[in-house]
Structures are given as structure tokens and as C-alpha cells.
C-alpha positions as CSV (number, residue, x, y, z in Angstrom):
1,X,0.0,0.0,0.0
2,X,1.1,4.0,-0.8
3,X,0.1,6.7,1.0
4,X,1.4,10.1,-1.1
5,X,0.7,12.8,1.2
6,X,0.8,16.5,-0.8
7,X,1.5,19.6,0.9
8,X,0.4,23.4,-1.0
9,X,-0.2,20.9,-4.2
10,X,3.1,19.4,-4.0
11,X,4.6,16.3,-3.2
12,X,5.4,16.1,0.6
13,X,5.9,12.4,1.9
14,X,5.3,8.9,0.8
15,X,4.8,5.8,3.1
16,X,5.0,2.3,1.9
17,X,3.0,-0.3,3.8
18,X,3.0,-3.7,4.0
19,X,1.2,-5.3,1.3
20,X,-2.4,-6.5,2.8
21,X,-2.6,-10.1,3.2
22,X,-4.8,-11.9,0.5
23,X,-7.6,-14.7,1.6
24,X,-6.2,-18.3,1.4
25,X,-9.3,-19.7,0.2
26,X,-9.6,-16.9,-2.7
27,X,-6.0,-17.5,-4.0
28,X,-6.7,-21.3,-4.2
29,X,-9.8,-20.5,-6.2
30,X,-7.9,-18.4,-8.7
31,X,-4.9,-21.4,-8.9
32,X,-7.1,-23.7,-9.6
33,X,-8.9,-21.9,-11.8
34,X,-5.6,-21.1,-13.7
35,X,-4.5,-25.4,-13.3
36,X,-8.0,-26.3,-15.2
37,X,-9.2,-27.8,-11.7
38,X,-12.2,-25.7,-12.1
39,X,-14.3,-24.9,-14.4
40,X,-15.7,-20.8,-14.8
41,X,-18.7,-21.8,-12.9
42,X,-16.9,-23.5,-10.2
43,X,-14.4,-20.8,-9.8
44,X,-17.6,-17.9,-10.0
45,X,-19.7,-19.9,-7.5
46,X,-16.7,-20.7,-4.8
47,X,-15.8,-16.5,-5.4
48,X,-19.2,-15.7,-4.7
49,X,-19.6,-18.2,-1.5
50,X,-16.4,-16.1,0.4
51,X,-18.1,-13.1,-0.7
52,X,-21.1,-14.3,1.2
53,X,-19.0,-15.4,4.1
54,X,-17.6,-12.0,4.2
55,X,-14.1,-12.2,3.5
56,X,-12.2,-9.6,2.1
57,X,-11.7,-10.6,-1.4
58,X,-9.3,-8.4,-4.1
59,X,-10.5,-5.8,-6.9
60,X,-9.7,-9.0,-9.4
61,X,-12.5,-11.5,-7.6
62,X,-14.6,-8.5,-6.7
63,X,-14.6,-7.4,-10.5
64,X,-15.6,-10.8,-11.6
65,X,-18.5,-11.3,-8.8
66,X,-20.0,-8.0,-11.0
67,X,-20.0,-9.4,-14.2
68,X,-23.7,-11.4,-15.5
69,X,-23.2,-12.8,-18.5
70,X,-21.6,-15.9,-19.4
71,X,-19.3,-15.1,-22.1
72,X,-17.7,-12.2,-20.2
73,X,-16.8,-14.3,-17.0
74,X,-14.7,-16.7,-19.1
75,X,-13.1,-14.1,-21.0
76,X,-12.4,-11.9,-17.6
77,X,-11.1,-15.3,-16.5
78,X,-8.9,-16.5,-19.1
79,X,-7.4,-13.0,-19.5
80,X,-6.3,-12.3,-15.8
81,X,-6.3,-15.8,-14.6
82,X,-2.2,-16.4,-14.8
83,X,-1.2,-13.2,-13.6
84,X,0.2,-12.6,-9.7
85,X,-2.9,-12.3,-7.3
86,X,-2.0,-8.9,-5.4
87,X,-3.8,-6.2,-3.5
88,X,-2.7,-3.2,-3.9
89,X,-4.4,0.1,-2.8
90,X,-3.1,4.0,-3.1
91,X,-4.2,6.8,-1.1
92,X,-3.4,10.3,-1.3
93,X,-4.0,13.1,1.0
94,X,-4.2,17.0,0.1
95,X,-2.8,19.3,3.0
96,X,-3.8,22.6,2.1
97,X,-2.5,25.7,4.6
């Protein structure tokens, strides 16, 4: 995670966290899902059962859980399904004097 803080419109400080820990579960899902063990629907349904459990799931799973029709889940699938499983979040604060 980066926090840019800006001072008078200008760069001032930048903090790097920790990267936030992803669900287990989730990035099981998404390896299988890239191994062939599941199929789209199997991958969607297991996505949307930790959603419904309430765990805190990526943009990437989040993303998908928003998509309806068939056609687009395996193509949002098989596009992003090899690459690195990360969460990453930037936030920027404006100090103004």
C-alpha cells in the first residue's frame, strides 16, 4: 500500500506499507482456476460463496462477482487468470495551509 501525502499541491511524503494479506481460500480459487481444476462456474460460485461469508476478497475477484453474463466471466477469466494475485491500494491526501 502507498500513502502520497501533498502539501500546498506538492509532493510532501510517501509511506509504503505492507502489502495486505490476500484470503487463502480466494487464492486457491484463482490457482485452480488457472491449473484447469475448475471450471468458470466453479471458480464464480466458490468467489461468490467467500463473498457471502464476508471475507475480504481483491478488486480482481470483486470485479468478476460483477460481471452477468456468461461469455464475459470466461473471458475476464482467461485474460487475468495467470497473472500474480495482489492487492494493492493507493491513497493520497491533500494538506492545504
Amino acid at each position: 500500500m502507498h500513502v502520497f501525502l501533498y502539501k500546498n499541491l506538492q509532493p510532501f511524503f510517501k509511506f509504503t506499507l505492507p502489502p495486505v494479506q490476500i484470503e487463502v481460500e480466494e487464492a486457491e480459487v484463482w490457482e485452480k482456476l488457472n491449473s484447469g481444476k475448475y471450471d468458470t462456474k466453479t471458480g464464480y460460485e466458490e468467489l461468490f460463496r467467500l463473498r457471502e461469508q464476508n471475507k475480504q476478497l481483491t478488486i480482481r475477484s470483486y470485479e468478476l462477482l460483477s460481471l452477468t453474463e456468461k461469455d464475459e466471466i470466461a473471458e475476464f477469466i482467461e485474460l487475468r487468470k495467470s497473472t500474480p494475485l495482489l492487492c494493492q491500494v493507493c491513497v493520497r491526501f491533500l494538506l492545504l495551509t
